[in-house]
C-alpha positions as CSV (number, residue, x, y, z in Angstrom):
1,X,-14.3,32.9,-2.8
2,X,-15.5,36.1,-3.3
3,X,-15.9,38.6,-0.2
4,X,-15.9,42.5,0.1
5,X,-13.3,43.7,1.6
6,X,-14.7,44.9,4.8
7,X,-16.0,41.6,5.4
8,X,-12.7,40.1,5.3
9,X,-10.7,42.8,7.6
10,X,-7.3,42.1,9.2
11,X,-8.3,39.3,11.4
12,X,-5.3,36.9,10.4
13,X,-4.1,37.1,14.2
14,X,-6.9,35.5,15.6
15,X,-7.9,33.5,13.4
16,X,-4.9,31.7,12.9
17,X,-2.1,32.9,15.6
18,X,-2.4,29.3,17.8
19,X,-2.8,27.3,14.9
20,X,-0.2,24.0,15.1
21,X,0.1,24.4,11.2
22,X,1.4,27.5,9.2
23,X,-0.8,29.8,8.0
24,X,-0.6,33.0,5.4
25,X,-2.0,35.5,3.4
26,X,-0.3,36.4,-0.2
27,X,-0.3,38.5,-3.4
28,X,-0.5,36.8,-6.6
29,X,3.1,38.4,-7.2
30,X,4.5,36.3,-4.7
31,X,5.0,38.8,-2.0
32,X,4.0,37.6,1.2
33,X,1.3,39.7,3.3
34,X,1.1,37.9,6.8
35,X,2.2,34.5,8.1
36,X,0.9,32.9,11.6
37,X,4.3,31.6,14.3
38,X,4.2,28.3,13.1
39,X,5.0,29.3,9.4
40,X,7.5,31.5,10.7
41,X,8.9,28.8,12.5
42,X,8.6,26.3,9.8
43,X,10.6,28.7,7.3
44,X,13.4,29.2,9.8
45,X,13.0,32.9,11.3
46,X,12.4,34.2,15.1
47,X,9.2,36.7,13.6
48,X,6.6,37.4,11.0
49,X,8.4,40.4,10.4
50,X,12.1,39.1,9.6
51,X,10.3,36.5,7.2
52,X,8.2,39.2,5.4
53,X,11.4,41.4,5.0
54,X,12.9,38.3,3.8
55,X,10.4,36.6,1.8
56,X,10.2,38.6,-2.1
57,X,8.8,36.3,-4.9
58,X,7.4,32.4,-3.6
59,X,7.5,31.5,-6.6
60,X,11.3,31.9,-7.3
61,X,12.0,31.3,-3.4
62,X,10.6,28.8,-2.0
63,X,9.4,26.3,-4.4
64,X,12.0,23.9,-5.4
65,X,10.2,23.4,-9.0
66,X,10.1,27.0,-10.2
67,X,6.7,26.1,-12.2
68,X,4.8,24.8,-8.7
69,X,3.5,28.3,-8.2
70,X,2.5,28.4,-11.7
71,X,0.8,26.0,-11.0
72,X,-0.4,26.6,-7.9
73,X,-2.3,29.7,-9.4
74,X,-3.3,28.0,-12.2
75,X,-5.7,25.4,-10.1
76,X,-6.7,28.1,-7.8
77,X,-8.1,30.3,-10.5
78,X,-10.0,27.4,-12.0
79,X,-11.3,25.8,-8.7
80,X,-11.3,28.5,-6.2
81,X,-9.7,26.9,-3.5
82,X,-6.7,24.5,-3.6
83,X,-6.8,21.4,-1.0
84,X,-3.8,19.1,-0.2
85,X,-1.2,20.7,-3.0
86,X,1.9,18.8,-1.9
87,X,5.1,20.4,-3.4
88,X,8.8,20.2,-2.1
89,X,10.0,23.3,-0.8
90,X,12.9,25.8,0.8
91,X,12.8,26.1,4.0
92,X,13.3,29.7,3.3
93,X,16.2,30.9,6.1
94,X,18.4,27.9,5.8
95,X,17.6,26.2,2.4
96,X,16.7,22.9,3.7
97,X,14.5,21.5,1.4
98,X,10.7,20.0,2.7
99,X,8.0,18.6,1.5
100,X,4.5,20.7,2.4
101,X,0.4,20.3,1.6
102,X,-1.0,23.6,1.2
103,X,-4.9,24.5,1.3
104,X,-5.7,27.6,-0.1
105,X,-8.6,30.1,-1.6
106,X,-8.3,33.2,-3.7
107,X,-10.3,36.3,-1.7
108,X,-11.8,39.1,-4.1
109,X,-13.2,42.4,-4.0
110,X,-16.3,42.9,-5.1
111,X,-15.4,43.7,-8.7
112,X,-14.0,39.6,-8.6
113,X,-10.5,40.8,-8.9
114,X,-7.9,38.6,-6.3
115,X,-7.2,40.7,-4.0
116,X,-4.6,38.2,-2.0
117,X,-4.5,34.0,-1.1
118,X,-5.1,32.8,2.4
119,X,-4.0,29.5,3.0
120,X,-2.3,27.0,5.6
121,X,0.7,25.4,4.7
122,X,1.9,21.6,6.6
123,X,4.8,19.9,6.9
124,X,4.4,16.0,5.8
125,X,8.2,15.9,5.1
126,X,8.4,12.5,7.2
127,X,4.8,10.9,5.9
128,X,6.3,11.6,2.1
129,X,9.3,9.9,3.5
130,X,7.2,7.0,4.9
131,X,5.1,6.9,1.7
132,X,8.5,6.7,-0.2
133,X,9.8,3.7,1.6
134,X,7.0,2.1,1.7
135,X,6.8,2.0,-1.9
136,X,10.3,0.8,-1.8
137,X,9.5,-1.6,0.5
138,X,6.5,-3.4,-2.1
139,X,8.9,-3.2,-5.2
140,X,11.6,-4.9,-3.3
141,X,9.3,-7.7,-1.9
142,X,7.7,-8.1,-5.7
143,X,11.5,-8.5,-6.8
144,X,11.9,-11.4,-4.1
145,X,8.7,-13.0,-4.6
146,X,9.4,-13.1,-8.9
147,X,13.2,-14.7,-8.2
148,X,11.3,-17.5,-6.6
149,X,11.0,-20.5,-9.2
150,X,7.6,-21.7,-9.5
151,X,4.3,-19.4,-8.9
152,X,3.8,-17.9,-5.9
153,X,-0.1,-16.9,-4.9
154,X,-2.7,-16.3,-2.5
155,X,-6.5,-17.1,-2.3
156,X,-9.3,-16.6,-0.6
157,X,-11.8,-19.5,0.0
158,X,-15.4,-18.9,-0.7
159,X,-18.2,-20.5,0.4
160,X,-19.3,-23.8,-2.3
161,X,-15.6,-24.5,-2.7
162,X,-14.9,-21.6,-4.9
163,X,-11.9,-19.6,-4.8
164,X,-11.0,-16.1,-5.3
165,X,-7.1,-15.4,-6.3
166,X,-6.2,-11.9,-5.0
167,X,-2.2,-12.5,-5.7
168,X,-0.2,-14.3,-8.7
169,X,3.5,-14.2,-9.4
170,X,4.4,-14.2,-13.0
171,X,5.7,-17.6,-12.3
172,X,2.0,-19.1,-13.7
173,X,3.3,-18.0,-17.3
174,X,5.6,-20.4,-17.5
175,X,3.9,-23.1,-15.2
176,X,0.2,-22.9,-16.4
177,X,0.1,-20.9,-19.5
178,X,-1.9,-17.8,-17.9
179,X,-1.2,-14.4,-17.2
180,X,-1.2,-13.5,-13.6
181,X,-3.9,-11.0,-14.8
182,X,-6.4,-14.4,-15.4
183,X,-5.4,-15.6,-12.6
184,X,-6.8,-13.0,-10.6
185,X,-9.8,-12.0,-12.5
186,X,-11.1,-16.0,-12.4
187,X,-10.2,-17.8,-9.3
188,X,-11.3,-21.3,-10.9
189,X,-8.5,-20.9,-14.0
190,X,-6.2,-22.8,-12.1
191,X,-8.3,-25.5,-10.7
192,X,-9.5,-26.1,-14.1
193,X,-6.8,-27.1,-15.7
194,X,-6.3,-30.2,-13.0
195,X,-6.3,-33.3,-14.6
196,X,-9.6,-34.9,-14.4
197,X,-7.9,-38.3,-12.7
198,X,-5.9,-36.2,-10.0
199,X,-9.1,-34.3,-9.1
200,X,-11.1,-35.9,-6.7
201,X,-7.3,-36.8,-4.8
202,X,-6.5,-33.5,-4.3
203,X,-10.1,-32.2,-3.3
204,X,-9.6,-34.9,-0.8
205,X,-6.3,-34.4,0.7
206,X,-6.9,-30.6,0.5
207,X,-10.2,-31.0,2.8
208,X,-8.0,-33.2,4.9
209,X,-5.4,-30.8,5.5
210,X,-7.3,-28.0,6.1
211,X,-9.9,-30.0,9.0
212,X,-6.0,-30.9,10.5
213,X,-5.4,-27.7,10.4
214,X,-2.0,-28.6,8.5
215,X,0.0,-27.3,5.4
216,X,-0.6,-28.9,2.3
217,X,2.0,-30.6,0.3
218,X,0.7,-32.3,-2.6
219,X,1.9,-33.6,-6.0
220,X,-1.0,-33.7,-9.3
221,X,-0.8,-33.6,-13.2
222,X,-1.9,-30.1,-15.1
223,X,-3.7,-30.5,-18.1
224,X,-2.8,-27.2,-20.0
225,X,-5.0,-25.7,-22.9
226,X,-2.5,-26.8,-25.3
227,X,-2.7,-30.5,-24.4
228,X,0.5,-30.4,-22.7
229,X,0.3,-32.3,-19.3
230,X,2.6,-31.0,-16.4
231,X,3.6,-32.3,-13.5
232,X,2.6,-29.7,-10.8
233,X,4.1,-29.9,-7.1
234,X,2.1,-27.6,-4.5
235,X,3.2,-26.3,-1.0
236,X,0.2,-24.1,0.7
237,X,-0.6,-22.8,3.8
238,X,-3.4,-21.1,5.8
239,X,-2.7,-17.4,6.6
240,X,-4.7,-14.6,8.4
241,X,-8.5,-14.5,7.1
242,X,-9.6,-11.2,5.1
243,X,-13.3,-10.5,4.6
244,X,-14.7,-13.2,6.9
245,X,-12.8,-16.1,4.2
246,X,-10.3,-18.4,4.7
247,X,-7.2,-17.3,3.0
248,X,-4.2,-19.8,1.5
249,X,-1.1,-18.7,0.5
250,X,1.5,-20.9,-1.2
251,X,4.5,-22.3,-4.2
252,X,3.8,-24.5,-6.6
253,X,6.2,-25.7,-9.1
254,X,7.0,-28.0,-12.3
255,X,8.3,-31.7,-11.0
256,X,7.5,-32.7,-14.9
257,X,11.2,-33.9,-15.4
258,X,11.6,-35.4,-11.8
259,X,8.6,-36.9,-12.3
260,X,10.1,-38.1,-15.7
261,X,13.3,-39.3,-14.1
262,X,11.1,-41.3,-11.4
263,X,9.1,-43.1,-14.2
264,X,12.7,-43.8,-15.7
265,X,13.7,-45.4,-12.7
266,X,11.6,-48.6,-12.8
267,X,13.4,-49.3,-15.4
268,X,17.2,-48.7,-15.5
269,X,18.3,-46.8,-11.6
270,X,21.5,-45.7,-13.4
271,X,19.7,-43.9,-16.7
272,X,16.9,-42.4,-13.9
273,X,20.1,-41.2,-11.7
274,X,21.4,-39.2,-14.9
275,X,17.6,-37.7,-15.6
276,X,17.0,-36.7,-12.2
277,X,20.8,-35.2,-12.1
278,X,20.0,-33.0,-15.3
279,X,16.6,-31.8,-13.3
280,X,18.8,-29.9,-10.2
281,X,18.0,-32.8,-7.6
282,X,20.7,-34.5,-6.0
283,X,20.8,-38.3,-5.9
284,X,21.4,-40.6,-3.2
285,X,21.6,-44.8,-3.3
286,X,21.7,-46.4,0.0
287,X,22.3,-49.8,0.7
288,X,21.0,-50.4,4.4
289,X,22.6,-53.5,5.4
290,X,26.2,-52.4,4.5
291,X,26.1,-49.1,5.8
292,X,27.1,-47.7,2.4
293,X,25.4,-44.6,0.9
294,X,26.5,-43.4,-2.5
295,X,25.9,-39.3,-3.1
296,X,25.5,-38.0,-6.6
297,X,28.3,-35.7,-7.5
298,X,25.5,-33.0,-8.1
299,X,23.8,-34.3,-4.3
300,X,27.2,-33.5,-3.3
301,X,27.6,-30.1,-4.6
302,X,24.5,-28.9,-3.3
303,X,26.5,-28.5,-0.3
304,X,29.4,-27.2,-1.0
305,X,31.6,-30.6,-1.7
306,X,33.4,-31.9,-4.6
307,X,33.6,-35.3,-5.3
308,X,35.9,-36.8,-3.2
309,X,35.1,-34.8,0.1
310,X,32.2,-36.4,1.8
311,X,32.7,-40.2,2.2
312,X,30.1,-43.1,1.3
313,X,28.3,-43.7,4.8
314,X,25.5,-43.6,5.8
315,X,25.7,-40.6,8.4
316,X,28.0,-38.0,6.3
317,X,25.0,-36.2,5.7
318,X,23.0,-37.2,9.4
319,X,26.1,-36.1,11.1
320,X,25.2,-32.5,9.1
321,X,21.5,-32.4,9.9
322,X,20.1,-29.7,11.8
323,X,20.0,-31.2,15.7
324,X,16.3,-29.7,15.5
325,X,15.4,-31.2,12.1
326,X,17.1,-34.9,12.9
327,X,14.5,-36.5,15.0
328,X,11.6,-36.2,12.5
329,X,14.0,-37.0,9.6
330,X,14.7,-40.6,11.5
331,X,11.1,-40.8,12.3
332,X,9.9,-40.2,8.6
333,X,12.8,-42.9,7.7
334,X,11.3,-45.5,9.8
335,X,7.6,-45.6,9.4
336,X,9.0,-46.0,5.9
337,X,11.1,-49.2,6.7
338,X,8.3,-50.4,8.5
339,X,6.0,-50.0,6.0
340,X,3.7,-47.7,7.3
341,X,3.9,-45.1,4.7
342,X,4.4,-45.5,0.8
343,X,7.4,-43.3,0.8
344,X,10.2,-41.6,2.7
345,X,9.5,-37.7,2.7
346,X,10.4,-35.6,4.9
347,X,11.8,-31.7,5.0
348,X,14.8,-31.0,7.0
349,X,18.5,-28.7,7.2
350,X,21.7,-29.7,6.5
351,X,24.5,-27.6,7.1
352,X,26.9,-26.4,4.1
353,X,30.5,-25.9,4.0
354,X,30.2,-22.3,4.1
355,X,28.1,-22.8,7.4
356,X,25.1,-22.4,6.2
357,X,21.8,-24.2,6.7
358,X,20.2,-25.1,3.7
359,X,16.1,-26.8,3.8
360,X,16.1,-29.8,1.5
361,X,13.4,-32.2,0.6
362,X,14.4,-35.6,1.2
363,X,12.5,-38.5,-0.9
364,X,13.3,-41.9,-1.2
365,X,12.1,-45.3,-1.4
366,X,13.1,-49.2,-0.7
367,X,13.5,-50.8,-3.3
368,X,14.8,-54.4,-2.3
369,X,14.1,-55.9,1.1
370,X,15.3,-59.3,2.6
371,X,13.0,-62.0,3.2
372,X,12.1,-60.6,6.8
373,X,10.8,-57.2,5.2
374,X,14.1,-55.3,6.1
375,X,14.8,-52.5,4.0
376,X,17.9,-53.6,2.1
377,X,18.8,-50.8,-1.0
378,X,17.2,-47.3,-0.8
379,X,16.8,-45.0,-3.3
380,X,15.9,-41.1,-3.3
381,X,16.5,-37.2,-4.2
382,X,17.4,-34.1,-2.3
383,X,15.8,-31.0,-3.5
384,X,17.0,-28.0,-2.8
385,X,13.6,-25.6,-1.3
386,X,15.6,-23.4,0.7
387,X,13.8,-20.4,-1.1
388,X,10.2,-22.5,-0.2
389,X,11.1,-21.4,2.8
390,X,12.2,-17.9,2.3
391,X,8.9,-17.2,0.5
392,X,7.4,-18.9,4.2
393,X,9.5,-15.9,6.0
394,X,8.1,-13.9,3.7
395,X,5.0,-14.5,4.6
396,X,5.5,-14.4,8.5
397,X,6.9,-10.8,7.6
398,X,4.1,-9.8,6.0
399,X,1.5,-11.2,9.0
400,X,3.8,-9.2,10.7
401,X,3.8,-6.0,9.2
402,X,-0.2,-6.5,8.9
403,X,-0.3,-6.8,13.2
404,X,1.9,-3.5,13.5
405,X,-0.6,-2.0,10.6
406,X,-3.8,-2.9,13.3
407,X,-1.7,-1.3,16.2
408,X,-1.1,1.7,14.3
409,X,-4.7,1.7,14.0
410,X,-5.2,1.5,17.5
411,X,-2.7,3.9,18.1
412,X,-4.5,6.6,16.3
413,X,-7.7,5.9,17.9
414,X,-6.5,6.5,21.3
415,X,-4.9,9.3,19.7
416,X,-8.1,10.7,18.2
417,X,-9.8,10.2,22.2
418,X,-7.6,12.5,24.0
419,X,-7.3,15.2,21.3
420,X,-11.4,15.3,21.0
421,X,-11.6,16.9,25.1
422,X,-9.3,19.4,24.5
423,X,-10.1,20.4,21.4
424,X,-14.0,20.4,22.4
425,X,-12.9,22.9,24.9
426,X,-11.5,25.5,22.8
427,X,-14.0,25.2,20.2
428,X,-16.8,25.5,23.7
429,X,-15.7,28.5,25.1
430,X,-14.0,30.1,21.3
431,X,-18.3,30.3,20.9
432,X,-18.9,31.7,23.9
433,X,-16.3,34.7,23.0
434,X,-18.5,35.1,19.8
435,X,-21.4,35.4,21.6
436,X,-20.7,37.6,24.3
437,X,-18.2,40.0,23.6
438,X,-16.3,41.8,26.2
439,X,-13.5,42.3,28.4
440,X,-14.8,41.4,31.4
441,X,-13.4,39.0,34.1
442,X,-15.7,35.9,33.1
443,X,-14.6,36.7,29.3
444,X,-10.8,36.7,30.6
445,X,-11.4,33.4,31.8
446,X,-12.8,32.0,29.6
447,X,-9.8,32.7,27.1
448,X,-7.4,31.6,29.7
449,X,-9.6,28.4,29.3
450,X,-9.2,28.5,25.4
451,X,-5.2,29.1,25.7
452,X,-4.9,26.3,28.5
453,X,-6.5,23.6,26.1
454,X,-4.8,25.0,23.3
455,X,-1.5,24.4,25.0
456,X,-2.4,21.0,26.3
457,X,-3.3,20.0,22.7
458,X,-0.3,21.4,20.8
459,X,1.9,19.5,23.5
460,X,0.1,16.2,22.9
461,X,0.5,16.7,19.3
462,X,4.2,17.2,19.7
463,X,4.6,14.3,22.4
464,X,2.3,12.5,19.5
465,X,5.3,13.2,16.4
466,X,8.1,12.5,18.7
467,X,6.2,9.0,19.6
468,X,6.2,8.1,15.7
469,X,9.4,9.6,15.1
470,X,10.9,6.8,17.6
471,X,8.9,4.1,16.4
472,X,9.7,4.9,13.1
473,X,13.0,4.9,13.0
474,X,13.0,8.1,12.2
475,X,14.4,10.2,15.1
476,X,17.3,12.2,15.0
477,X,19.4,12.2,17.5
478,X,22.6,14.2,18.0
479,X,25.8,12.6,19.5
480,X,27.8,15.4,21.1
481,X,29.2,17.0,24.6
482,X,26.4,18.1,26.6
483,X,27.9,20.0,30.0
484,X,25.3,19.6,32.4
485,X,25.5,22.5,34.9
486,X,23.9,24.8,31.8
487,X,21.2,22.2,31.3
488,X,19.9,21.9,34.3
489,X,20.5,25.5,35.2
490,X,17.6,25.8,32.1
491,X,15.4,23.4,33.3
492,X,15.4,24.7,36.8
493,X,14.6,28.0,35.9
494,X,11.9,26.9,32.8
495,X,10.0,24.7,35.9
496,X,10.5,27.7,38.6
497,X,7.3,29.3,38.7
498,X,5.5,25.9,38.2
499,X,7.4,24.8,41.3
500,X,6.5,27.7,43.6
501,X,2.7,27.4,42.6
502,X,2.8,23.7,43.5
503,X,4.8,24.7,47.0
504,X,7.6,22.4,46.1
505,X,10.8,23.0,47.1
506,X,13.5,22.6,43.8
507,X,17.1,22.3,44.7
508,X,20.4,21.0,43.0
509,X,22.5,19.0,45.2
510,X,25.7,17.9,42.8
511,X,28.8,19.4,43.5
512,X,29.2,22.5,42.5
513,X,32.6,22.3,41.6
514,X,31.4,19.3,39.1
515,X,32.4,19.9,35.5
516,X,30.6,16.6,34.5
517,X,29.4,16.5,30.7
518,X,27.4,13.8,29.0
519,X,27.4,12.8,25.1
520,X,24.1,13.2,23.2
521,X,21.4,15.6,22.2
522,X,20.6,18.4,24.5
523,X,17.5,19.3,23.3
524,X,16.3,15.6,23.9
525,X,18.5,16.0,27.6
526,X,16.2,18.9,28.2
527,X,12.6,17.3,27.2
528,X,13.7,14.2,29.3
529,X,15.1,16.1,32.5
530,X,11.8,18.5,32.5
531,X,9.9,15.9,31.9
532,X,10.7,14.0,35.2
533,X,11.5,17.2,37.0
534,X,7.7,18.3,35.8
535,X,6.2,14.7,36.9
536,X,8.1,15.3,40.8
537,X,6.6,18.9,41.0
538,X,3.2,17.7,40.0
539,X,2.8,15.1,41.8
540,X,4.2,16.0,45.2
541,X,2.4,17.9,47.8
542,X,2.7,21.4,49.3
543,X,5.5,22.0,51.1
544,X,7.6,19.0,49.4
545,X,10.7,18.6,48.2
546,X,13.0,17.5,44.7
547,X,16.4,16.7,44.8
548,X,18.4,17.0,41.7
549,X,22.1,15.2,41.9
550,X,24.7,14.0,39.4
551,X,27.6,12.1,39.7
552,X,30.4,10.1,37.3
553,X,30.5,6.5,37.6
554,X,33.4,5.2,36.0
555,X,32.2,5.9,32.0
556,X,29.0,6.9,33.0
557,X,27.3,9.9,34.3
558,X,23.9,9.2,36.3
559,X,21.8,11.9,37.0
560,X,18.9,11.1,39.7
561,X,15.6,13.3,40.4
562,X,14.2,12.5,44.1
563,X,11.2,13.5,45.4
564,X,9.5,12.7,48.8
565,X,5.8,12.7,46.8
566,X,3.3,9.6,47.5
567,X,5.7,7.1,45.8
568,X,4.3,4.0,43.6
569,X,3.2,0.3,44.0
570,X,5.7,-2.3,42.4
571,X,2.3,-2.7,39.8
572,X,2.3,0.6,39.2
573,X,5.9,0.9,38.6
574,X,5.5,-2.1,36.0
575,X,3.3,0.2,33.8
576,X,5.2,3.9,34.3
577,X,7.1,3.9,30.9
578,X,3.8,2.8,28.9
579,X,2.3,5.2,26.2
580,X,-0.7,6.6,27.4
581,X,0.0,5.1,30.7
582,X,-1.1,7.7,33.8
583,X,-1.5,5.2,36.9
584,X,-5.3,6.8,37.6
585,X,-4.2,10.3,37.6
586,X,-6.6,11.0,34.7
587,X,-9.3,10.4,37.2
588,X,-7.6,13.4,39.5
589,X,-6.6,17.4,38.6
590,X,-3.3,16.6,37.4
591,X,-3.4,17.5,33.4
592,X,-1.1,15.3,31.2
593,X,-1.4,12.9,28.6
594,X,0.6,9.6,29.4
595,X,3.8,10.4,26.7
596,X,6.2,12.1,29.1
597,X,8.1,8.9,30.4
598,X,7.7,6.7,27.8
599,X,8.8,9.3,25.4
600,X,11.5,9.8,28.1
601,X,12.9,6.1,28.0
602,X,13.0,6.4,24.0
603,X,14.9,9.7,24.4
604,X,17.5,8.5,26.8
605,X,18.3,5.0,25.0
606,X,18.5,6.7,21.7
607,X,21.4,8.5,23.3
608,X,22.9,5.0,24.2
609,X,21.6,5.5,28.1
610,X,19.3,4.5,30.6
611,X,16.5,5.5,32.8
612,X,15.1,3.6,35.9
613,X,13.0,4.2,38.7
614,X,12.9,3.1,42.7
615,X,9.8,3.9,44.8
616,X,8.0,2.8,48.4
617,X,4.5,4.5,48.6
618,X,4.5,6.4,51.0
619,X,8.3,8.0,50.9
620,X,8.5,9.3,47.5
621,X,10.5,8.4,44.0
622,X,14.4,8.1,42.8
623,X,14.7,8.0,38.9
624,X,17.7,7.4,37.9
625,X,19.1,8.5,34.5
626,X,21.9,7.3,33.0
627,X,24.3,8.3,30.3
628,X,27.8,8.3,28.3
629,X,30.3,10.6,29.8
630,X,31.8,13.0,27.2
């Protein structure tokens, strides 16, 4: 950017004094020229001029890479302007160390020579921090899902029965013979390789399934490139559409040896026990009539017992069923015995010896039956699919996190609606400065206009942070002796003049002679006590009162603000602490923007309190606020 330097002036004030976001002008030598409050603020000192004494070299100062402002000047002599440079930096007073997006643009005289940088500088300390965890987040969820056995994936169902894989654990090296890579670049590489006898069985039961609106759990041979056929067992479920398609997430894994050990037990039940034992299943033979059921040592292990802990019966693993799980396990049992279905299968807890609750597949089948049809000997596996399961939590997590991602979005839409009336304010009446200069009465209101919607937006914005912060996790909150007479002495005096405009009547009513103190954060005390102090003056009428008192209850200290205003409905008082929540007064001349008391709540129960309200329209409002004594 190349300007004369009368065109560029000394203008910095304002241009950029009421900007939310620091703002400066330096030399290329790394002296700094100007800076705006909130750069001032953001580097730790009271004024511009105690950081421009302070402030020498940027380059050796502030950044913590001492290259970055190589760098920095590097791109902006080859660009011309610099957007969204993020660095880590000093905040210069203290030495905290931030992490900051600067815009910038070289100015020139006319000769082209850089004559000094102007710039804005923002802190994005927490969404680097966000960014960072959530990266953490996906690498530690990639871990999980890889320690699953089997192949975990996800697909989208396209029209004409063709799919499109948009996930695939590495698990479908060892269980297919394909990278996840071909997976994902042809969604038919798996259904290909299905044998050509299990195909039209598992299109069927597939359709099925998914008209029941029901998981799928199916069992079908693989017929892999190399003429090796597996045994392939598949657990799938539908999950949230994406593009307008069905989507189907699921597990499958290679039965190949229990299949093996099944085949092997039409012919010999004691050489198909020892198979199925080397697979991981445990092994149970029943015999019905006698009440006698004989557990595998490997069966018995699987829960925590050696050999000669659990005793042959029938109900020494019933008795350790999950109470939720054991009405559908006897229910499964018996449409077996009665011949309804061609197998017992069913999917259930049992409770270890450690105390946990382990899921298990249970199959079995009769294999003798007396001459009425009884069952008489019964024959079956446990398989262990507690991390089926955890890969289903998984899931329900990730749904999960995918709802809070649409809220967010809502969140900033809202956000985006009450920061475009102010802000279409200043930038209104900002042109109608530039068009008619002067000092005259009409100009001075009109700036008192631009400063009023200035204000309202900078406080939305911070009410906005503080919002996130919360949700986040991410507030800080102190934990220390807070004496109140001080506190409220500040508030008092910060709401005075707002208070005698309004005609309301402000008045402490505690005991003077109280030395009560409360543990937490003063400066979050302060926002929360201003802010309901602020809502009584507002809101009342001329010539009304508020009542400020505080007393100790046993271990607690409860502060209450009363007001004889126009009190609120019981429906009203439901939605008071709501975000964005104003009870109609957006319709009237009361300015705000719906944080104050739900930022409030957060406030007061981060600092291990709580905050209440009683009102009758009509006779005004008590809210009560409670919190730890020191």
């Amino acid at each position: 950017m190349q300007l004369p330097v009368s065109a560029v002036g000394d203008n910095f004030s304002t241009l950029f004094a009421f900007l939310p976001i620091g703002a400066y002008r330096s030399q290329p030598d790394g002296r700094q020229l100007r800076a705006n409050p909130a750069l001032v603020r953001l580097n730790g000192y009271d004024s511009e001029a105690d950081m421009l004494r302070a402030v020498h070299n940027i380059a050796l100062e502030w950044y913590v890479l001492p290259d970055r402002r190589a760098e920095f000047m590097a791109r902006l002599e080859a660009a011309g302007t610099l957007t969204g440079f993020e660095s880590e930096v000093y905040r210069h007073k203290t030495r905290e160390r931030l992490w900051v997006s600067e815009n910038a643009h070289a100015v020139r005289d006319e000769q082209g020579q850089v004559l000094y940088y102007e710039g804005t500088v923002e802190d994005i300390t927490e969404r680097v921090a966000a960014r960072e965890a959530l990266r953490r987040s996906q690498a530690q969820l990639q871990q999980i899902v890889e320690l699953v056995p089997g192949m975990v994936y996800r697909v989208l169902v396209l029209p004409g029965g063709q799919r499109r894989a948009t996930f695939s654990s590495a698990g479908s090296r060892a269980l297919f013979g394909l990278e996840p890579e071909q997976v994902i670049a042809d969604g038919q590489a798996m259904h290909r390789l299905r044998h050509p006898e299990d195909r039209a069985r598992i299109e069927a039961e597939t359709e099925r399934t998914a008209a029941a609106g029901v998981p799928l759990h199916i069992e079908f041979r693989a017929l892999l490139d190399s003429g090796e056929v597996k045994w392939v067992q598949v657990y799938s479920a539908a999950a949230p559409p994406e593009e307008g398609y069905p989507v189907r997430v699921g597990l499958a894994f290679d039965i190949t040896a229990r299949k093996a050990a099944e085949q092997a037990l039409q012919d010999n039940s004691e050489l198909w026990k020892q198979a199925l034992e080397s697979s991981g299943d445990g092994v149970w033979d029943w015999h019905v009539q006698a009440g006698v059921q004989v557990l595998s040592p490997k069966c018995k292990a699987l829960y925590g017992f050696a050999q000669g802990e659990l005793p042959d019966t029938a109900d020494a693993l019933d008795s350790r069923t999950h109470p939720d799980d054991l009405q559908a396990m006897r229910a499964a049992r018996e449409a077996h015995f009665a011949g309804r279905t061609p197998a017992y299968i069913n999917e259930h807890r049992v409770q270890c010896t450690d105390g946990q609750w382990k899921w298990v597949l249970s199959r079995g089948i009769v294999i003798s039956r007396d001459a009425h049809g009884g069952p008489l000997r019964m024959i079956g596996t446990h398989t262990d699919i507690t991390a089926v399961h955890q890969a289903q939590t998984l899931r329900h997590e990730r749904d999960r996190a995918a709802a809070a991602d649409l809220a967010k979005s809502q969140f900033l839409s809202r956000v985006s609606h009450e920061l475009r009336t102010p802000l279409n304010a200043i930038l209104g009446f900002a042109q109608l400065l530039d068009m008619q200069p002067g000092d005259g009465e009409r100009q001075r209101g009109w700036l008192r206009q631009v400063l009023a919607s200035g204000a309202h937006l900078l406080a939305l914005v911070d009410d906005i942070l503080d919002l996130s912060a919360v949700q986040t996790g991410q507030l800080r909150v102190a934990q220390e002796a807070v004496p109140l007479r001080p506190v409220l002495a500040e508030v008092m005096a910060m709401l005075a003049s707002s208070a005698a405009a309004a005609g309301v009547w402000v008045f402490d009513d505690s005991d003077p002679a109280a030395t009560l103190s409360v543990r937490g954060d003063r400066k979050r005390l302060v926002q929360v006590l201003s802010n309901l102090l602020s809502n009584a003056i507002k809101y009342n009428g001329h010539g009304g009162w508020v009542r400020v008192q505080a007393e100790q209850h046993d271990d607690d200290i409860e502060l209450r603000v009363a007001d004889n205003g126009p009190g609120l409905s019981e429906a009203q008082r439901a939605r008071l602490f709501q975000p964005f929540e104003r009870l109609e007064a957006q319709r009237g001349t009361v300015a705000g923007t719906g944080l104050g008391l739900a930022l409030a709540r957060q406030f007061t129960e981060a600092m291990g309190g709580s905050i209440g309200v009683a009102s009758e329209p009509g006779v005004g409002s008590v809210f009560s606020l409670r919190l730890p004594a020191a």
